[in-house]
N, C-alpha and C positions, 0 to 999 in steps of 0.2 A: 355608169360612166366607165369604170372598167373593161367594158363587153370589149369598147372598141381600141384597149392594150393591147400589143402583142407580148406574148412573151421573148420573142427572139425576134429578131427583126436585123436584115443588111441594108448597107444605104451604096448606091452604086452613084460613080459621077468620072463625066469622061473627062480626060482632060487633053485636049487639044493640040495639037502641033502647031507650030509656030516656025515662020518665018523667018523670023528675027534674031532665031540662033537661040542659045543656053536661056539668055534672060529671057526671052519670049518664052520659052517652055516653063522657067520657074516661077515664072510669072503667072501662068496657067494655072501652073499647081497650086500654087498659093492660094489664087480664086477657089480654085475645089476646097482644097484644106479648109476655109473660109467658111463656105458651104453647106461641108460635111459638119464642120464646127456650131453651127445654127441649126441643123437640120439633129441633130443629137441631143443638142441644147433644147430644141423646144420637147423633144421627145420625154425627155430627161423630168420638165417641167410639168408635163401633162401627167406621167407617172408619180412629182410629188404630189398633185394635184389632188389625184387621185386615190391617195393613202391619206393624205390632209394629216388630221388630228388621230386616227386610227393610233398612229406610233404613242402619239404624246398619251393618249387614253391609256395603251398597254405598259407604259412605264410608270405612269400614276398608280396604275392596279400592282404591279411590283414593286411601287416604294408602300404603298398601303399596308400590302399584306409581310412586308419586310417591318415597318415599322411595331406591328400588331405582334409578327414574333417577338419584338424585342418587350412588348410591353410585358407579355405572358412571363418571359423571363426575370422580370426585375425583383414579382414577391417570393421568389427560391433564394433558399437561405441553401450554400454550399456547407457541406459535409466535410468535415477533416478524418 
């Protein structure tokens, strides 16, 4: 599932002239912005998609082996 991530990846989107003066142009842009906003979004999604549970596994293995240090710790009697 991976294979088909990129690591880097540009999103190009034109935005249009208009007519209709200022608003027609912000209006354009808006549409891209809109767009671009979806089109990162889904990107975004496929990349959690694709790590899924990986993270939650690796922070399970780090509370475990955190928790194991402390057990080791408990039967030391400290020294004065």
């Amino acid at each position: 599932m991976t294979e088909s991530l990129k690591k880097d990846s540009s999103i190009e989107v034109d935005v249009p002239s208009s007519s209709a003066g200022d608003a027609g142009y912000y209006e354009n842009v808006r549409s891209a912005l809109a767009e671009v906003k979806a089109r990162v979004g889904a990107e975004l999604t496929s990349w959690r998609d694709a790590v899924g549970s990986l993270e939650n596994t690796k922070d399970s293995k780090k509370a475990s082996k955190s928790d194991s240090d402390e057990d080791e710790g408990e039967g030391e009697e400290m020294e004065e």
